[in-house]
C-alpha positions as a Markdown table, in Angstrom:
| # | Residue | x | y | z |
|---|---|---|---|---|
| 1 | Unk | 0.0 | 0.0 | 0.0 |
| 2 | Unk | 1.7 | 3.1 | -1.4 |
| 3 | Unk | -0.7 | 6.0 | 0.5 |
| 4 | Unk | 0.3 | 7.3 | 3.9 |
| 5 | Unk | -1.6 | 8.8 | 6.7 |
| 6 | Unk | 1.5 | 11.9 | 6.1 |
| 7 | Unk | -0.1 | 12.4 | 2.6 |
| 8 | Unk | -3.5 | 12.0 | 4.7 |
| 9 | Unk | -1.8 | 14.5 | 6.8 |
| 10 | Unk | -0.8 | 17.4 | 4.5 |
| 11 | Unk | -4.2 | 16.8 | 2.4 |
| 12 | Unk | -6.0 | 18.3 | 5.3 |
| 13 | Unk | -3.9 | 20.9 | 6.1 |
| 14 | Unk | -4.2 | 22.1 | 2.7 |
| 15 | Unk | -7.6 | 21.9 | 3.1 |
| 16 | Unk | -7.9 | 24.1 | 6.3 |
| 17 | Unk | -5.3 | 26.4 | 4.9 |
| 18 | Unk | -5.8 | 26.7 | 1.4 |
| 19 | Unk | -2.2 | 26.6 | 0.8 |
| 20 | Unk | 0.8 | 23.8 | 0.2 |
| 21 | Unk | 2.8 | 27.2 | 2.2 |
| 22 | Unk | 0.3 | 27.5 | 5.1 |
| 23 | Unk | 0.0 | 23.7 | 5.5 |
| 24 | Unk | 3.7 | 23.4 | 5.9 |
| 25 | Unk | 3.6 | 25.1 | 8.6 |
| 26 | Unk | 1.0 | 23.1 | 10.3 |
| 27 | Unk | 2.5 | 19.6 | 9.8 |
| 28 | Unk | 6.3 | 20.9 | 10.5 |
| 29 | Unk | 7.7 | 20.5 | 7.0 |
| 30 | Unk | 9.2 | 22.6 | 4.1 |
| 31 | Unk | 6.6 | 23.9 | 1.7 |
| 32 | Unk | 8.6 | 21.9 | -1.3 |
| 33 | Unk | 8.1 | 18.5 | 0.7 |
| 34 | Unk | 4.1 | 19.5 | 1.1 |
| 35 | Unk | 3.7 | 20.1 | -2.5 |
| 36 | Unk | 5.4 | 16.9 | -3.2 |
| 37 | Unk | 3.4 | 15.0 | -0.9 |
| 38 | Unk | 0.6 | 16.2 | -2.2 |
| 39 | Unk | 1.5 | 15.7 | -5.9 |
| 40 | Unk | 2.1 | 11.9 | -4.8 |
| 41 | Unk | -0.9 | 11.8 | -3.3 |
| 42 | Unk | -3.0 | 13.2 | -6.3 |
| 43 | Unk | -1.0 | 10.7 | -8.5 |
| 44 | Unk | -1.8 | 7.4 | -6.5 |
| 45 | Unk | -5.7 | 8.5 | -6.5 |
| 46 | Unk | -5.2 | 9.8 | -10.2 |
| 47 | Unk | -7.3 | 12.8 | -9.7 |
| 48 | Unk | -6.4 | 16.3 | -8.7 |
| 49 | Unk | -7.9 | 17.2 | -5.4 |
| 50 | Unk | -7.7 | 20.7 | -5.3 |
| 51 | Unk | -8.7 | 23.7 | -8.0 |
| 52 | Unk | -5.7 | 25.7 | -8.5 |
| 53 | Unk | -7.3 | 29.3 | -8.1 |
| 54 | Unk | -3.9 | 31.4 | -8.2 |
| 55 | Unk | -2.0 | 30.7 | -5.2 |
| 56 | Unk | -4.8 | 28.7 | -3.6 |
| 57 | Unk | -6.1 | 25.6 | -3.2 |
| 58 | Unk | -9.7 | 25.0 | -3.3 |
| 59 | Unk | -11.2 | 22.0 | -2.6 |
| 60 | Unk | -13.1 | 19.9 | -5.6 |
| 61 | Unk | -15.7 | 17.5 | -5.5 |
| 62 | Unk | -12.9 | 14.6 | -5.4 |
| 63 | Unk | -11.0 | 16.5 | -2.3 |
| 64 | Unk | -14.6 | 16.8 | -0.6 |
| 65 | Unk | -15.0 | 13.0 | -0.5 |
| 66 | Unk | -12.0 | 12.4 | 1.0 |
| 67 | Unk | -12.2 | 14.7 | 3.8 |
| 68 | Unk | -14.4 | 11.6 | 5.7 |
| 69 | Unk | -12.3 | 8.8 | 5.1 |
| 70 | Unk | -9.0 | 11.1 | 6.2 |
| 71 | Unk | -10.2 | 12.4 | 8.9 |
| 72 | Unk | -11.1 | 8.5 | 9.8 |
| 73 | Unk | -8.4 | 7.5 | 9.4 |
| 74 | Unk | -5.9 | 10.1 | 11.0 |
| 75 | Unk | -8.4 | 10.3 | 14.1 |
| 76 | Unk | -8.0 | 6.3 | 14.2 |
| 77 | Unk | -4.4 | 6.7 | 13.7 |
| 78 | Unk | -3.9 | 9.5 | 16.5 |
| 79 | Unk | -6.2 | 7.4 | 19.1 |
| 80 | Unk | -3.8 | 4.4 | 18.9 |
| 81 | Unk | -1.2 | 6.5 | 19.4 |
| 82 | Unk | -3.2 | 7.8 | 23.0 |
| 83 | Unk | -3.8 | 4.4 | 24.0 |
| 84 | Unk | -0.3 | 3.8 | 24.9 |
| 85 | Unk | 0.4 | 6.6 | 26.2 |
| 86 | Unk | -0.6 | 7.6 | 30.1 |
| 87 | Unk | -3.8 | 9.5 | 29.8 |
| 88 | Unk | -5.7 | 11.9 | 32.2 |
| 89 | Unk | -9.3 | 11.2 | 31.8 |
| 90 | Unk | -10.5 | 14.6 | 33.1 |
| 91 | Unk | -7.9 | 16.7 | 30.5 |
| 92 | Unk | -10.5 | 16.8 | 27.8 |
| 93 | Unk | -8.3 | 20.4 | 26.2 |
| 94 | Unk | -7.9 | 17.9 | 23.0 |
| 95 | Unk | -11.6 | 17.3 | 22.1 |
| 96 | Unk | -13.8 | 18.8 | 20.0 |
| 97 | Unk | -17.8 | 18.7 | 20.6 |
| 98 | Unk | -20.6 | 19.8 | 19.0 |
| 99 | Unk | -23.7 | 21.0 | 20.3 |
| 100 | Unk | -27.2 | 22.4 | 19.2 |
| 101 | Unk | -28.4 | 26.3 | 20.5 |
| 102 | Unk | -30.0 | 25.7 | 23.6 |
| 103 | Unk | -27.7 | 23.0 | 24.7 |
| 104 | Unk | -24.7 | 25.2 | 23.7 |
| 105 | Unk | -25.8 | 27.8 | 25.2 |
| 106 | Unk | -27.4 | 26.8 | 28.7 |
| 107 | Unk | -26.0 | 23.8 | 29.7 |
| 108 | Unk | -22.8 | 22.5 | 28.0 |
| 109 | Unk | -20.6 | 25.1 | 29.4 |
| 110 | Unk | -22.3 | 24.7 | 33.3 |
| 111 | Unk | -21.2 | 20.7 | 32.8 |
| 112 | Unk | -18.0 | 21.0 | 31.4 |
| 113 | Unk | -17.0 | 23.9 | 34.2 |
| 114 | Unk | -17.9 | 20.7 | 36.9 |
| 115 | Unk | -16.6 | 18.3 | 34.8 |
| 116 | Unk | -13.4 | 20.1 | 35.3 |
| 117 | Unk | -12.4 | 23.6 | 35.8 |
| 118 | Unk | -9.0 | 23.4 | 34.7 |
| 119 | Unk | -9.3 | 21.7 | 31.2 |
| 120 | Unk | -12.0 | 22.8 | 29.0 |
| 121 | Unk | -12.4 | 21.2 | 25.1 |
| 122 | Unk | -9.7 | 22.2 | 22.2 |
| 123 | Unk | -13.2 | 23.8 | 20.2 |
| 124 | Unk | -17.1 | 23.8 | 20.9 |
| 125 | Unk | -19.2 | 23.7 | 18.0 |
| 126 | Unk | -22.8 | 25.6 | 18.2 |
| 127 | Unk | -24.8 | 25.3 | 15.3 |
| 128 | Unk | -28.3 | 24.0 | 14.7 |
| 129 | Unk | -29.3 | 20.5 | 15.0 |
| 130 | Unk | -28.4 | 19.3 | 11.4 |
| 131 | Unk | -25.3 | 21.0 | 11.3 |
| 132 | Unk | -23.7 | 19.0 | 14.1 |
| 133 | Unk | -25.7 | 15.7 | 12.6 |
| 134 | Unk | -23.1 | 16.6 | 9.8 |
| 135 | Unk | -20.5 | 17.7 | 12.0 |
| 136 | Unk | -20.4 | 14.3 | 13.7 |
| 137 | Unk | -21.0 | 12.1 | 11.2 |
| 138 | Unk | -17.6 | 13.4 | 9.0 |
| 139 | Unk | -15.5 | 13.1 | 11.8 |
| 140 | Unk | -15.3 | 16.5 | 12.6 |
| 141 | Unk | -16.3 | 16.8 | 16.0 |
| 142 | Unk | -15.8 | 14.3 | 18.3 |
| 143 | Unk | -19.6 | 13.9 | 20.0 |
| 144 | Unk | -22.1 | 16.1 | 19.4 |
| 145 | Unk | -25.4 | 16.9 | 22.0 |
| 146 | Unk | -28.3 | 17.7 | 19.7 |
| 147 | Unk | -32.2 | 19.2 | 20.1 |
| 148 | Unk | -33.6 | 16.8 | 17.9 |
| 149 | Unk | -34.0 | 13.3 | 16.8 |
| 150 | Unk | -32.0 | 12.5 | 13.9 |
| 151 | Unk | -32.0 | 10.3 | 10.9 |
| 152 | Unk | -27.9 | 9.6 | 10.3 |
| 153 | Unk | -27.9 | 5.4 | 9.7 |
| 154 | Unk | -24.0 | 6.6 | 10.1 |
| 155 | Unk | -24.4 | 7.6 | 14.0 |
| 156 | Unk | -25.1 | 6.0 | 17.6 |
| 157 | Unk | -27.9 | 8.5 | 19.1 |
| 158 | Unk | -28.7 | 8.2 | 22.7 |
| 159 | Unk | -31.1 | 9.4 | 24.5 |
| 160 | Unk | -30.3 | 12.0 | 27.2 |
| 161 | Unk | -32.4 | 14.6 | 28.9 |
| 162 | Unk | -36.0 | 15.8 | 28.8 |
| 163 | Unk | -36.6 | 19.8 | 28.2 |
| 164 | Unk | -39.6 | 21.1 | 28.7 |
| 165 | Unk | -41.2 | 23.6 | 26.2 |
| 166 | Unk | -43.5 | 26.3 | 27.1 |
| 167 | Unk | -45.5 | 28.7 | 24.9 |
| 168 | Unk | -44.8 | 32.5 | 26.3 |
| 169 | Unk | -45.4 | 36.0 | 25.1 |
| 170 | Unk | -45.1 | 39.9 | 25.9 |
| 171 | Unk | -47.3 | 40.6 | 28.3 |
| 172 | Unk | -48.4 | 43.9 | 26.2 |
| 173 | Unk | -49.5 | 40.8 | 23.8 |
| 174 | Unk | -51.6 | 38.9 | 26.0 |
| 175 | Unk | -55.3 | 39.5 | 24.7 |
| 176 | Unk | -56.6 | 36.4 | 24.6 |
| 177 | Unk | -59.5 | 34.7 | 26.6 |
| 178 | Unk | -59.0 | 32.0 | 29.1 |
| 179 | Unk | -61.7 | 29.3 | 29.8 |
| 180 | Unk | -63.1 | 28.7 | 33.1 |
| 181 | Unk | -60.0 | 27.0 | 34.4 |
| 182 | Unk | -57.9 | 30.0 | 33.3 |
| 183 | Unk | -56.6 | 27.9 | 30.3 |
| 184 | Unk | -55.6 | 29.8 | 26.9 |
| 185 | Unk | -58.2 | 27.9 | 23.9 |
| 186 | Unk | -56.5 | 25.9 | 21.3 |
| 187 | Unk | -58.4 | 28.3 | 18.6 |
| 188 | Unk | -56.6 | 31.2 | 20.0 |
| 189 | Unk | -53.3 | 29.8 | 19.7 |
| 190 | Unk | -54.0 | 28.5 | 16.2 |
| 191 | Unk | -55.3 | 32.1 | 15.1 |
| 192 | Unk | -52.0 | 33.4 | 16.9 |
| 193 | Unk | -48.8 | 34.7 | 14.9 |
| 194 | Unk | -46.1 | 32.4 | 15.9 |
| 195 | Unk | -42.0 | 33.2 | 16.1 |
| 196 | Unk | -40.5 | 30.0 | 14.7 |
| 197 | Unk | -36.6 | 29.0 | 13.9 |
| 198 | Unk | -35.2 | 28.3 | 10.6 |
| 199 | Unk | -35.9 | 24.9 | 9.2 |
| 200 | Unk | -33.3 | 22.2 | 10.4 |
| 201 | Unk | -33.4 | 23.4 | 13.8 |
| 202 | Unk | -34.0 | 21.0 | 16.7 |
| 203 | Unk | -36.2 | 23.2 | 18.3 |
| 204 | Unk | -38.5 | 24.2 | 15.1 |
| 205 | Unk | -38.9 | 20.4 | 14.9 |
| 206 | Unk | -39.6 | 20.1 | 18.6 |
| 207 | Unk | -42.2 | 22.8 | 18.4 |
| 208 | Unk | -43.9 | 21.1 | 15.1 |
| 209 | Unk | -43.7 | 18.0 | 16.7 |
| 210 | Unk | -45.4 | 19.2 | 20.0 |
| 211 | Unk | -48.2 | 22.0 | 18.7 |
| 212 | Unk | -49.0 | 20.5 | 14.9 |
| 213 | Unk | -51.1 | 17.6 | 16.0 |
| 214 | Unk | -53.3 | 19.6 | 17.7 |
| 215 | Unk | -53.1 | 23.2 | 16.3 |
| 216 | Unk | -52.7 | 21.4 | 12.6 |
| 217 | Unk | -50.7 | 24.9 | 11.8 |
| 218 | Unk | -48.7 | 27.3 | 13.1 |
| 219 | Unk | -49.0 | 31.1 | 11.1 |
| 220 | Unk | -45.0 | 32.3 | 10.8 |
| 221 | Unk | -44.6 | 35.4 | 12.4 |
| 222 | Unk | -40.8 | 35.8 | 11.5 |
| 223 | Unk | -38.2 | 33.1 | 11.4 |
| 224 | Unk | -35.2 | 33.6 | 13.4 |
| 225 | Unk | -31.6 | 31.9 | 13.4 |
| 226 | Unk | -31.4 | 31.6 | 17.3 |
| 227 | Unk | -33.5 | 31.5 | 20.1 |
| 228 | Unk | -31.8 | 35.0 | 21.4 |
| 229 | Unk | -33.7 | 37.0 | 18.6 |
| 230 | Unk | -36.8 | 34.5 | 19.2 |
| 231 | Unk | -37.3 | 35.4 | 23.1 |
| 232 | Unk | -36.4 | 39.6 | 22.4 |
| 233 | Unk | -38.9 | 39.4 | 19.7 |
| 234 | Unk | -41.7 | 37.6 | 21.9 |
| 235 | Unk | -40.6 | 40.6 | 24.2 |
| 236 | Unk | -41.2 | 43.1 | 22.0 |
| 237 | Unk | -44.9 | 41.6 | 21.2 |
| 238 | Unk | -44.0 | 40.3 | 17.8 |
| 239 | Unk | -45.8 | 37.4 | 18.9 |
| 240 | Unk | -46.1 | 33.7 | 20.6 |
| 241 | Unk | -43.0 | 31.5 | 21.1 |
| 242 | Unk | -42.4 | 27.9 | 22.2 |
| 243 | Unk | -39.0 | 27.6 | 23.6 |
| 244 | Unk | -37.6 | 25.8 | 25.8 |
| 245 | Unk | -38.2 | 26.7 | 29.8 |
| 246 | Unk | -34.6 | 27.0 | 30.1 |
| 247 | Unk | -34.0 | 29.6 | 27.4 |
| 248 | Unk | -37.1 | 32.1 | 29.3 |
| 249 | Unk | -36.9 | 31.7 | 32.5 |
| 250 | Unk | -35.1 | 34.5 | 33.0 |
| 251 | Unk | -37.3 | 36.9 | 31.2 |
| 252 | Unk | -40.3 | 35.5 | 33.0 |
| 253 | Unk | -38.6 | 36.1 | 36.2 |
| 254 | Unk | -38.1 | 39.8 | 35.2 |
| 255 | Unk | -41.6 | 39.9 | 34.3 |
| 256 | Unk | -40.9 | 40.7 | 30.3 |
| 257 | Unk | -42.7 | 37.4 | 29.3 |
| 258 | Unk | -45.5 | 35.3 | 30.7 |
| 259 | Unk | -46.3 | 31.7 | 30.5 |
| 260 | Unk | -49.5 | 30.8 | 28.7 |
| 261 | Unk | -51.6 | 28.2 | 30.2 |
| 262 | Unk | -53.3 | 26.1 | 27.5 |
| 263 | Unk | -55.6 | 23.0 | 26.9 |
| 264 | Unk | -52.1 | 21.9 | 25.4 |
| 265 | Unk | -50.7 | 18.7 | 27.2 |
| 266 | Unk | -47.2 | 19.2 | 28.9 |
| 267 | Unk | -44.9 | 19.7 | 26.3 |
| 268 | Unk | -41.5 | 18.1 | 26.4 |
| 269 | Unk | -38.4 | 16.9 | 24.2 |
| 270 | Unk | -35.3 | 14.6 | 23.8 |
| 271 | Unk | -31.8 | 16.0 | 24.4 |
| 272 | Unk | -29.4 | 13.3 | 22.3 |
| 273 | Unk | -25.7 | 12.3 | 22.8 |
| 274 | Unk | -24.6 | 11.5 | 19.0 |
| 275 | Unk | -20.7 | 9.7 | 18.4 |
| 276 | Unk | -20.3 | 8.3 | 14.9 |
| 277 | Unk | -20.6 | 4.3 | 14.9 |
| 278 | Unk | -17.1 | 4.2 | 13.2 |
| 279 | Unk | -15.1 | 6.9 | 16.3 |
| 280 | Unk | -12.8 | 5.5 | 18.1 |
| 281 | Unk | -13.7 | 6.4 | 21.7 |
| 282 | Unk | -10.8 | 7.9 | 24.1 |
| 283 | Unk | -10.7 | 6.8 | 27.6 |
| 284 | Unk | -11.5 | 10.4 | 28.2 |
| 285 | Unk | -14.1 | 10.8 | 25.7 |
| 286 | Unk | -15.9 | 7.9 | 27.4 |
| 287 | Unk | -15.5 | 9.7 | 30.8 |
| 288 | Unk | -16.4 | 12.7 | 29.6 |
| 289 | Unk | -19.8 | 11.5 | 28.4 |
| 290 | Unk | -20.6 | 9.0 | 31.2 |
| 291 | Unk | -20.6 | 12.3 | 33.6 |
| 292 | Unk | -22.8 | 14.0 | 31.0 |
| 293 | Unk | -25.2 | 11.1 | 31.3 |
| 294 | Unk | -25.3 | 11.0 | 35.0 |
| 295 | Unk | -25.6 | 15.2 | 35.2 |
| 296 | Unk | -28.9 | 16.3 | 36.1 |
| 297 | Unk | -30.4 | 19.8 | 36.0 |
| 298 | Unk | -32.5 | 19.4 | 38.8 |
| 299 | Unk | -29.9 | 19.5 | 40.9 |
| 300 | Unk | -29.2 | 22.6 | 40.1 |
């Protein structure tokens, strides 16, 4: 077998740099002996790998297919070389994680801090739900904690923790009539002007999920990229939002939003842990995520 995981090597730091010069400094070598690994590399496969744009290197179709299998194979190559050597299971300064919005935002960084304050991951993704689906599944994260259930075949997904959703509003907005038990009708909420995220985040699909099969459709307001702008807007009276009780509490505390009672049940959804099926697990990978399973938030 004539390819090398150093090929494998300076392929990807092309790829992050866009140059054979910038990589060469990544992987320690002269920029004459990354171009000539390169050129080897693009001769075994015989296919060029990069567009030659000037001095950069862009990535073609062909380089984008192999970004996968090199990153499987150097992260397999890199975790052999860990399990020989003596490992601290609580310095976790060499992973990288992924995580959806909400769990990014509120509860990742208050478990890693008591996980342990003295090592904190190399990088922490935040992107919505599909993005770290992706992120995970090509081996560019190590683990990813996502919003929403997802369809990967390429991925273990684990259930984790329940969040529960609640529908709040300005109180400036609040003009609707209750029933007799102080409850908000389900017509009133389906006439209602709703502030939804983008499609392909965990919580737009948590909030179809939860209010479709019995509101049968929920009238767009605006869309929004976060749940930030979503809760400012709700505060500004730009209408109803169902967010996660974590992400308002806050504001309903300060008295900016209310809570709406409804004939709604109790609406809740999954958190998920999701490692690729192919990752090689760390010792401290596997201790990191074992004290993520175990953390609760009612005990804080």
């Amino acid at each position: 077998m004539r390819l090398t995981l150093r090929q494998l090597q300076i392929f990807m730091a092309v790829a992050e740099t866009g140059s054979t010069a910038a990589a060469s400094d990544v992987v320690h070598l002269t920029q004459s002996a990354s171009s000539a690994a390169l050129r080897e590399l693009e001769g075994l496969l015989n296919c060029y790998l990069f567009d030659r744009v000037g001095k950069r290197l862009l990535l073609n179709d062909n380089g984008r297919q192999l970004i996968p299998q090199a990153r499987l194979l150097l992260d397999a190559a890199t975790s052999i070389e860990k399990q020989f050597e003596p490992e601290r299971t609580d310095d976790i300064s060499g992973l990288n994680l992924g995580t959806s919005t909400t769990i990014g935002i509120y509860l990742l960084p208050t478990i890693l801090a008591e996980f342990n304050t003295n090592h904190q991951p190399g990088k922490i993704t935040v992107a919505n739900t599909i993005d770290i689906v992706n992120a995970v599944a090509d081996f560019e994260v190590d683990a990813g904690f996502i919003e929403g259930y997802c369809h990967q075949p390429n991925l273990h997904i684990e259930p984790w923790l329940q969040d529960e959703m609640i529908i709040v509003c300005s109180p400036a907005h609040l003009t609707f009539t209750s029933n007799s038990k102080g409850k908000v009708s389900l017509s009133a909420l389906r006439d209602s002007h709703w502030l939804l995220r983008e499609n392909g985040s965990g919580t737009r699909e948590a909030v179809e999920h939860a209010l479709l099969p019995y509101l049968h459709y929920l009238t767009p307001a605006a869309e929004f990229s976060n749940s930030e702008a979503i809760k400012n807007a709700a505060v500004a009276g730009m209408g109803l939002a169902c967010l996660s009780r974590l992400v308002v509490k806050d504001l309903i505390l300060q008295g900016k939003l209310i809570e709406l009672r409804s004939a709604l049940p109790k609406l809740q959804r999954q958190f998920y842990i999701i490692t690729a099926k192919k990752k090689i697990v760390s010792n401290r990978l596997a201790t990191l995520l074992d004290f993520c399973r175990k953390w609760s938030p009612n005990s804080h």
